[in-house]
N, C-alpha and C positions, 0 to 999 in steps of 0.2 A: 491483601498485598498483591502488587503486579509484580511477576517474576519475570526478570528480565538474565538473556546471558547474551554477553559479548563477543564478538569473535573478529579478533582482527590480528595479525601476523608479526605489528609490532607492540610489546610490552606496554611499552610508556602511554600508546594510546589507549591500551586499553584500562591500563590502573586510570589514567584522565576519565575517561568516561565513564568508567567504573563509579567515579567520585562525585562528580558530576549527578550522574542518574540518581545514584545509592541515595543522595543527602534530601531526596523529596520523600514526606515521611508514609507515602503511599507504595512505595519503588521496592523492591529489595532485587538487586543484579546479587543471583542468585552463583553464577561461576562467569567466570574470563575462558577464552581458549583461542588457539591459533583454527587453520581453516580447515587443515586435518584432523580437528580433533571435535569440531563441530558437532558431527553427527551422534555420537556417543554422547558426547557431554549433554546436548541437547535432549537425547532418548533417556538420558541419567537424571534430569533434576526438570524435565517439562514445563518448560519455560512459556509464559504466555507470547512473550515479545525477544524476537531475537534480533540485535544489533549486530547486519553483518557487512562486511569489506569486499566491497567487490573488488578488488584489484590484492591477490595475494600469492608471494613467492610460492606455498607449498603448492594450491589446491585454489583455483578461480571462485572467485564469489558465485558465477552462476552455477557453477557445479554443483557447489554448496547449496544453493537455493534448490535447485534441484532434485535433491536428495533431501532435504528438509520439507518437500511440500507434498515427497513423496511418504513419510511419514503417516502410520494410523491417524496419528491425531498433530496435524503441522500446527506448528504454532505462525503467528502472525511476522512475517519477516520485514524488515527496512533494511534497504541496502543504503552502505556509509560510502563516502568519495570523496576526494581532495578536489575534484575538477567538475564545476558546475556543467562541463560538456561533454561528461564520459559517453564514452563510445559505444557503453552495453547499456544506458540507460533503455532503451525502449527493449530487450532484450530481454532484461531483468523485470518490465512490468511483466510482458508478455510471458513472463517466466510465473510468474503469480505474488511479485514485493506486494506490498498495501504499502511501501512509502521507498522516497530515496531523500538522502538527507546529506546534507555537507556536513565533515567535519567539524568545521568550524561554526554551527549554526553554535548560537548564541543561547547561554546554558537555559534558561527560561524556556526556550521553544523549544530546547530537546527534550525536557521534561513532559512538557505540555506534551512535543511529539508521541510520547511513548504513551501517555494517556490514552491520549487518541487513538493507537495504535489497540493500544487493549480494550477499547472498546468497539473494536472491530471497524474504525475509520478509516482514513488512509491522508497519511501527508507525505507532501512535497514541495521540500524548501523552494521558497519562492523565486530562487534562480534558476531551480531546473523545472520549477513547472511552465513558464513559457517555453522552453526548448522544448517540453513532451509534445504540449498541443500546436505548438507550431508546425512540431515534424509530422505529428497525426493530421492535420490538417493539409499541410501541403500536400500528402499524399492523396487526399480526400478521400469520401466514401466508397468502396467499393459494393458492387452487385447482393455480396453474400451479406454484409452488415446493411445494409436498406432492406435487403429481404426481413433480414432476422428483427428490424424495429415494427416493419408492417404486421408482426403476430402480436405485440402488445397491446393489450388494452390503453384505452382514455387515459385511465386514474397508473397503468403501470406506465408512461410517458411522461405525466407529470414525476409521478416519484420518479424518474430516472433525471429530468433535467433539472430539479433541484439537487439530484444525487451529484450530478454534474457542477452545482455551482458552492456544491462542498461543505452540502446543509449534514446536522447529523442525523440519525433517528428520528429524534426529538422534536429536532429542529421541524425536520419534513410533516411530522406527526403534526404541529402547531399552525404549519402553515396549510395545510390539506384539511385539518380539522376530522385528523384520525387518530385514533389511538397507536402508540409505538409496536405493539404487537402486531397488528398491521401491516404499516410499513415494511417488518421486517420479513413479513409473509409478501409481499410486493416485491422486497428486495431480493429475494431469492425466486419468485417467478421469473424477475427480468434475467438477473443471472446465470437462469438457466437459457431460458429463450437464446440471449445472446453467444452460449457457448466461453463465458469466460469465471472465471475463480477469484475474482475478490472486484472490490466498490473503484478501484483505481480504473481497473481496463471496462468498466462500464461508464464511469466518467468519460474517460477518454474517446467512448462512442459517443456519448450525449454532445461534447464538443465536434467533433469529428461527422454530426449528421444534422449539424445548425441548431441543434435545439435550444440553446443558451442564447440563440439569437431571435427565438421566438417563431423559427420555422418547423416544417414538416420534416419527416426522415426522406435522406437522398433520393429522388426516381433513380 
């Protein structure tokens, strides 16, 4: 079973999603809580997958994130939003989410989301994933990220720009004609290389240095 806990400031949303998650028979949202209560709740029943609220009366979602990633063993966080163009989206990657996700996304893909998410994935509803790589992009590469792609190898570029085009494991494994174990020894060499903590802010290089377009890392 995936253990999932809630955390969002008003009630209703959280029994909704609560109900929502609960009814897939792979799911069990294990406790609900508000933003102040995250940390304990979370340290109390170690949740694989936490649904959290950026935007909250007591206690800010990124704080929350914060404090959750700082955790012995953090569990995998998705930040929840009413507004496909929140203002701590790049904030909250760069904070360590594996996903951010509309409220309203559509109960099927919040499912699937959470799968994904517990399998060490990462999504992002597909309203806020142009706004990420847009704003990553507009900024473009800097000096220190074209450094830090020039230490990977051949085969860790390939896995990262299929990482980037939001292949899984498996996926990458099928198309490299590697075994998954592999991959995931790849995906943690780049990860380190690049200086970043989860599959989303590595994406967001692999768009951010042309590689989805079939180019080299930034001069």
């Amino acid at each position: 079973m995936i253990r999932v806990v809630i955390v969002d400031d008003e009630t209703l949303v959280r029994s909704g999603l609560s109900l929502i998650v609960g009814s897939a028979p792979d799911i069990e949202v294990v406790a609900t809580c508000s933003g102040g209560e995250a940390v304990d709740t979370v340290g109390k029943y170690a949740p694989q997958v936490v649904l959290l609220d950026i935007r909250m009366p007591d206690v800010d979602g990124i704080t929350v994130l914060r404090s959750l990633r700082a955790l012995p063993q953090p569990p995998t966080v998705a930040m929840l939003t009413t507004f496909d163009t929140d203002e701590y989206i790049g904030t909250a990657l760069r904070g360590g989410a594996a996903g951010f996700l509309l409220k309203d996304t559509d109960p099927e893909q919040l499912v699937h989301a959470v799968r994904v998410l517990a399998a060490g994935g990462r999504m992002l509803s597909p309203a806020v994933t142009d706004i990420v790589i847009s704003g990553y992009l507009e900024a473009g590469p800097d000096r220190q990220t074209a450094d830090r792609l020039r230490t990977m190898t051949t085969r860790e570029l390939d896995v990262l720009t299929l990482l980037g085009e939001g292949l899984s494991n498996a996926e990458i494994a099928g198309r490299l004609f590697l075994s998954t174990g592999t991959v995931k020894d790849h995906i943690s060499a780049i990860l380190a290389k690049l200086g970043t903590s989860n599959r989303v802010q590595a994406a967001v290089f692999a768009h951010q240095a042309g590689l989805l377009d079939g180019g080299e890392p930034a001069p």
